[in-house]
TORFI-25304 format. One line per 8 residues: their letters; for each residue x, y, z of N, C-alpha, C, O. Coordinates in Angstrom, 3 decimals, padded with zeros to 6 digits. Layout:
A	X:Y:Z:X:Y:Z:X:Y:Z:X:Y:Z  ...
//
This chain:
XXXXXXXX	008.353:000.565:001.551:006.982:000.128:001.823:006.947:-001.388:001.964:007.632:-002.096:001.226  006.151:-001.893:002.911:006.006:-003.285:002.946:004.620:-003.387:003.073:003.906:-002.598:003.691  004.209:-004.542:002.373:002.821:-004.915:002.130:002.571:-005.927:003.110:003.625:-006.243:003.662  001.632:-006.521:003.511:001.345:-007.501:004.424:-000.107:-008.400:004.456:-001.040:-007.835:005.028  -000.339:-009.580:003.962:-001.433:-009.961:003.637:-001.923:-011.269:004.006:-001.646:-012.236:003.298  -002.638:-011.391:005.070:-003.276:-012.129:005.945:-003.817:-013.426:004.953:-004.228:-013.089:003.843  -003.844:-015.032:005.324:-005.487:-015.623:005.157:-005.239:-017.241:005.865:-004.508:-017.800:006.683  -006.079:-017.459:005.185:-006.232:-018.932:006.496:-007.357:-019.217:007.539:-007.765:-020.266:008.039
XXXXXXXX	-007.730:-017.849:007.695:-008.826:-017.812:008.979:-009.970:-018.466:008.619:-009.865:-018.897:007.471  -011.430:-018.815:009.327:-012.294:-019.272:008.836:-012.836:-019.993:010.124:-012.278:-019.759:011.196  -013.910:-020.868:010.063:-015.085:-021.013:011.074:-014.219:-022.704:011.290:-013.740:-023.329:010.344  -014.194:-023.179:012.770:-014.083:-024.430:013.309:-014.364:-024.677:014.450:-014.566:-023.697:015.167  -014.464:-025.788:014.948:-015.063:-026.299:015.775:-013.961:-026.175:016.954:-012.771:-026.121:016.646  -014.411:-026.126:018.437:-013.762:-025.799:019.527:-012.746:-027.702:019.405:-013.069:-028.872:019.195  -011.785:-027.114:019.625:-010.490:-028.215:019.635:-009.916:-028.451:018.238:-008.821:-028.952:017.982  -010.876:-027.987:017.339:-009.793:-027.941:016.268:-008.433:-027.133:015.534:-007.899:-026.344:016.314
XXXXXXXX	-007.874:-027.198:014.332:-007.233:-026.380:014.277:-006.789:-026.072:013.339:-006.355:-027.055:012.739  -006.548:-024.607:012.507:-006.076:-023.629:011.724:-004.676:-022.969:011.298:-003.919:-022.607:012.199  -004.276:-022.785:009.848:-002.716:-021.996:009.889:-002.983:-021.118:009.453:-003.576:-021.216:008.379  -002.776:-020.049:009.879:-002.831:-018.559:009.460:-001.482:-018.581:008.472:-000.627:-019.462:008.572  -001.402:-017.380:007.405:-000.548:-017.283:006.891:-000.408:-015.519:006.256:-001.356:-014.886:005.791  000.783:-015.088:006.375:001.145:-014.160:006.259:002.333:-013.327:005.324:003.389:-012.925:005.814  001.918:-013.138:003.776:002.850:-013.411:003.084:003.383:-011.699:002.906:002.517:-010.952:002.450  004.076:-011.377:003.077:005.360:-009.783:003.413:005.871:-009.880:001.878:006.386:-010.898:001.415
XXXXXXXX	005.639:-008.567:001.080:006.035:-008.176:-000.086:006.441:-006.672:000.124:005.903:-005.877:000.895  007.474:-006.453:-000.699:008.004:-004.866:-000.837:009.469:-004.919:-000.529:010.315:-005.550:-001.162  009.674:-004.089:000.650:011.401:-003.724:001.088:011.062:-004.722:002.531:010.875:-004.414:003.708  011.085:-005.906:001.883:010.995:-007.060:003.590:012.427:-006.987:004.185:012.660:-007.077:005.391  013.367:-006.814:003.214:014.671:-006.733:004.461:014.620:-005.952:005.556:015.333:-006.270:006.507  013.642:-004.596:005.665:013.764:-004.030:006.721:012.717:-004.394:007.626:012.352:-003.563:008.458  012.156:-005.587:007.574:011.380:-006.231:008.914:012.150:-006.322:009.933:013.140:-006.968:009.588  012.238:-005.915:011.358:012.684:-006.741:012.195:012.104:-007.999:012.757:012.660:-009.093:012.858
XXXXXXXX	010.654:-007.593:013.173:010.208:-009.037:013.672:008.828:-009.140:012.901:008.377:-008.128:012.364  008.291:-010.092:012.849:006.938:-010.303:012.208:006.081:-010.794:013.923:006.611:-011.373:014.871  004.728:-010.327:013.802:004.060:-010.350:015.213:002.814:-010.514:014.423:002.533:-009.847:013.427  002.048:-011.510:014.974:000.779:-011.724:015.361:-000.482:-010.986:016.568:-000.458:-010.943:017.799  -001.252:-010.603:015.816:-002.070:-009.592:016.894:-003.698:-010.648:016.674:-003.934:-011.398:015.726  -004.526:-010.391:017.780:-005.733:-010.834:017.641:-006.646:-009.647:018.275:-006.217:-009.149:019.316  -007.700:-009.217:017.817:-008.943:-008.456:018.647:-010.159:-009.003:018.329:-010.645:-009.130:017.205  -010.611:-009.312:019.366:-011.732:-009.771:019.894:-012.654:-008.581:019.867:-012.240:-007.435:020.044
XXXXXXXX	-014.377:-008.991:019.558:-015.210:-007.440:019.368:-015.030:-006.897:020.797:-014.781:-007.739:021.660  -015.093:-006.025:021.047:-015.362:-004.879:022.134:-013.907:-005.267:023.105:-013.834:-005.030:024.311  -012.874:-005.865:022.336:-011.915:-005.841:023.312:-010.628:-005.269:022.304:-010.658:-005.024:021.098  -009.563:-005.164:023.222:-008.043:-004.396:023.063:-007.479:-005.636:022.180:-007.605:-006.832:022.442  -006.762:-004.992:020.959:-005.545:-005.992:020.196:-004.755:-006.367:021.263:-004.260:-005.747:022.204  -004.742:-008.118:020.727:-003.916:-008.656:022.125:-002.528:-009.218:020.985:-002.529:-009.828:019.916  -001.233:-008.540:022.030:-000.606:-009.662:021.086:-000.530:-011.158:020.968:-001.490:-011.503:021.657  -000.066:-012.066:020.591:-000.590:-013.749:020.465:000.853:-014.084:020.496:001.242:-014.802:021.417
XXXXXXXX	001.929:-013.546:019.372:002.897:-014.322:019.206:003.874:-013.509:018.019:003.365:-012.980:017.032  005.778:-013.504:018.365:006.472:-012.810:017.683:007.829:-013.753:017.303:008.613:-014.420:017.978  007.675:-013.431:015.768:009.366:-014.273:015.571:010.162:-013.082:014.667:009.768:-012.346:013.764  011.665:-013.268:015.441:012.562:-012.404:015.060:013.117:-013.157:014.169:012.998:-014.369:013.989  013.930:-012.132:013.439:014.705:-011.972:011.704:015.308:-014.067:012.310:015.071:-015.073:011.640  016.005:-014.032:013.592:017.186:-015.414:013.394:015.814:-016.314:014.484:016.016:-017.085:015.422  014.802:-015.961:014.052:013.798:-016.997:014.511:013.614:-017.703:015.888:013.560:-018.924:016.037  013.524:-016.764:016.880:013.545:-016.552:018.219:011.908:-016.194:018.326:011.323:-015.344:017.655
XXXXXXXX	011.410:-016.947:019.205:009.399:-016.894:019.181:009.657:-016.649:020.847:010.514:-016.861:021.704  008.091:-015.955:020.669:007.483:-015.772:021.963:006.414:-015.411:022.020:006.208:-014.261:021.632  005.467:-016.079:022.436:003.963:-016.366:022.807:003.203:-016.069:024.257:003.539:-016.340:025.409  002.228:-015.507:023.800:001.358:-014.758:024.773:000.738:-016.198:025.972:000.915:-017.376:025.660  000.155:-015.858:027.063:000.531:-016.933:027.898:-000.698:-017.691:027.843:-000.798:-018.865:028.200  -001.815:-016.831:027.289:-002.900:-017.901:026.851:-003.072:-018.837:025.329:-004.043:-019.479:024.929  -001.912:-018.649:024.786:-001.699:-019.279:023.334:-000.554:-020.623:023.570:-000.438:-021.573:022.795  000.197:-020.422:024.788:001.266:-021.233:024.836:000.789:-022.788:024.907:-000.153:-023.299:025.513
XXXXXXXX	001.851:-023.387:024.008:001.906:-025.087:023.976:000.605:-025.546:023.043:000.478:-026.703:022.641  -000.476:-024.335:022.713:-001.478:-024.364:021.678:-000.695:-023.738:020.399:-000.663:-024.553:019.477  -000.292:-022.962:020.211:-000.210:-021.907:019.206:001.233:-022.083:018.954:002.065:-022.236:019.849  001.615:-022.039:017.054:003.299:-021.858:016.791:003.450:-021.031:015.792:002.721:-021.021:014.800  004.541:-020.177:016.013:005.146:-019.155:015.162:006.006:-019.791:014.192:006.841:-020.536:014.706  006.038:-019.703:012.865:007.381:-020.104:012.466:007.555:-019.101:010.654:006.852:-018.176:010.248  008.317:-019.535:010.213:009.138:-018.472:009.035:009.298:-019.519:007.787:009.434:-020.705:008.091  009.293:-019.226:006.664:009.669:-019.568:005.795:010.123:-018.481:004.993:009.385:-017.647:004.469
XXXXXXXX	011.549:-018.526:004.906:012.161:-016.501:004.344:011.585:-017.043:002.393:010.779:-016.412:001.710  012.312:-018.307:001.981:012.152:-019.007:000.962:011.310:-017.856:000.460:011.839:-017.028:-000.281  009.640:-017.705:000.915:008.437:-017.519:000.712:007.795:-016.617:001.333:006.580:-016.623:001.528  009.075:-015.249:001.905:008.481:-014.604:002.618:007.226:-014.338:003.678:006.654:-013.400:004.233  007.181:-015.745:003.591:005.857:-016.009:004.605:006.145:-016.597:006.362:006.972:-017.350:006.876  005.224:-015.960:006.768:004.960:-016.067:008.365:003.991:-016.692:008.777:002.887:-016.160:008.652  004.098:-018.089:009.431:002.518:-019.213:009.754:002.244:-018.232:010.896:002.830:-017.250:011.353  001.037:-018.942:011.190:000.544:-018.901:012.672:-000.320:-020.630:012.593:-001.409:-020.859:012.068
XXXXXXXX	000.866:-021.919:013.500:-000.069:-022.832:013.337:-001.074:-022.724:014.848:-000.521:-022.197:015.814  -002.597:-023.248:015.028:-003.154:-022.607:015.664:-004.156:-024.214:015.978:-004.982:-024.667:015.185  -003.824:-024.763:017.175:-004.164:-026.193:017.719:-005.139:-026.357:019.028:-004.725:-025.844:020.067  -005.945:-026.788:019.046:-006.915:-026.972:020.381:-007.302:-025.557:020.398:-006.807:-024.879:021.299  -007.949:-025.092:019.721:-008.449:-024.049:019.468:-009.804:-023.785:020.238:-010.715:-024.607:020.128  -009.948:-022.687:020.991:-011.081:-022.614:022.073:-011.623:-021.362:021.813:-010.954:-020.342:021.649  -013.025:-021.449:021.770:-014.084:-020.379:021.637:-013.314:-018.928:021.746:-013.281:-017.971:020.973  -012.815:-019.124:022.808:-012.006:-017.800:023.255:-011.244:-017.228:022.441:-011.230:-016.005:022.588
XXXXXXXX	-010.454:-017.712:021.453:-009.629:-017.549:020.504:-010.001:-016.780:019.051:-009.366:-016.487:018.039  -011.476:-016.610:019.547:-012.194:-016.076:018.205:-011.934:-014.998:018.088:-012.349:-014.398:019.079  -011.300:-014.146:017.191:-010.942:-012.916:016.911:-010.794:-012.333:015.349:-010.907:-013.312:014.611  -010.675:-011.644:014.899:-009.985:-010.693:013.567:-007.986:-011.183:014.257:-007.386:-010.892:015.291  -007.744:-011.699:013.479:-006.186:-011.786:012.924:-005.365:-011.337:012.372:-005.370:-011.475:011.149  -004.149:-010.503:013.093:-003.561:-009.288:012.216:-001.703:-010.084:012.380:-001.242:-010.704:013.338  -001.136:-009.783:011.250:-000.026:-009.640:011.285:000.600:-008.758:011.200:-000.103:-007.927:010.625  001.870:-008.194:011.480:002.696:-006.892:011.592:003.777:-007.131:011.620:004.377:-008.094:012.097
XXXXXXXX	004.105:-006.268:011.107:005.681:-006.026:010.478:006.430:-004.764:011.303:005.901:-003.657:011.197  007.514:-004.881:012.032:007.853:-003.779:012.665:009.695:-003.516:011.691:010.506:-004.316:011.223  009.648:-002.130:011.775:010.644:-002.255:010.813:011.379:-000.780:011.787:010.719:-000.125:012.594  012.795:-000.530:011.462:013.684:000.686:012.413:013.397:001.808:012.084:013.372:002.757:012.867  013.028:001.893:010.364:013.061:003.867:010.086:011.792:003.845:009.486:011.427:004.936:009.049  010.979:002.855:009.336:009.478:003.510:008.841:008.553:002.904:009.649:007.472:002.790:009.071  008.564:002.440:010.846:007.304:002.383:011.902:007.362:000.756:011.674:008.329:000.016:011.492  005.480:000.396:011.783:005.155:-000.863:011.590:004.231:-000.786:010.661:003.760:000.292:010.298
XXXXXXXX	003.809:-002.151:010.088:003.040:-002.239:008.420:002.129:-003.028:009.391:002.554:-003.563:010.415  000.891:-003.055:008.999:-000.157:-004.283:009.258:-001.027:-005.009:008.223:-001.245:-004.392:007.180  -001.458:-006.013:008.341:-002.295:-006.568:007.320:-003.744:-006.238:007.576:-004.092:-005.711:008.632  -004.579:-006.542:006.625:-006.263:-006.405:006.637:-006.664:-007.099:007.723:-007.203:-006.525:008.669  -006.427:-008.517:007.702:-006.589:-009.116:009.368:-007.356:-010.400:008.557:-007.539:-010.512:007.345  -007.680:-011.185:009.483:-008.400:-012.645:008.769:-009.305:-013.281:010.037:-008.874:-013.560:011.156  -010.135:-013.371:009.740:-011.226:-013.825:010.978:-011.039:-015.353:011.580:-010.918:-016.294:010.796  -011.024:-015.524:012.790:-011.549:-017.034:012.841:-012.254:-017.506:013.856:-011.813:-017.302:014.987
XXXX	-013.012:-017.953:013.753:-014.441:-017.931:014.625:-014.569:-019.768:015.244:-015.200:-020.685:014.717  -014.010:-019.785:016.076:-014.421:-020.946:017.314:-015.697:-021.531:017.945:-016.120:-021.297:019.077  -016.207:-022.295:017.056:-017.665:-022.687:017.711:-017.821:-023.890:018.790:-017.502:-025.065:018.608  -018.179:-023.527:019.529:-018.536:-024.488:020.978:-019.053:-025.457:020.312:-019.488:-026.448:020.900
//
């Protein structure tokens, strides 16, 4: 079982910016990658951004050169740093855990709301 638990999110102003954080408790050795998801109301979970076990990122094409993935194993934790932040970006915030023999884990999610 792996646990997964979102926070960081919260209300800012359009251009500012936020770190999500994502701290993985349980059997974390069997993470393969940790992934960032966002949904927007009345729209589809989009993915945002994924870093593998030897810390290889890749970002969705409206997050790029704004948005960074990174790892701290130390602390089992997963950022999301989150820069020039635009209205658009307002969503529920999920992290996920994809693992080989028991599926994927997700977190509660963490809001963050972009005001013009």
């Amino acid at each position: 079982q792996v646990q997964l638990v979102e926070s960081g999110g919260g209300l800012v102003q359009a251009g500012g910016s936020l770190r999500l954080s994502c701290v993985a408790s349980g059997t974390i050795f069997s993470i393969n990658v940790i992934q960032w998801y966002r949904q927007a109301p009345g729209k589809k979970r989009e993915l945002v951004a994924t870093i593998t076990p030897g810390a290889a990122t890749n970002y969705a094409d409206s997050v790029k050169g704004r948005f960074t993935i990174s790892r701290d194993n130390a602390k089992n934790t997963v950022y999301l740093q989150m820069n020039s932040l635009k209205p658009e970006d307002t969503a529920v915030y999920y992290c996920s855990g994809a693992t080989t023999l028991s599926g994927t884990y997700w977190g509660q999610g963490t809001q963050v709301t972009v005001s013009s």
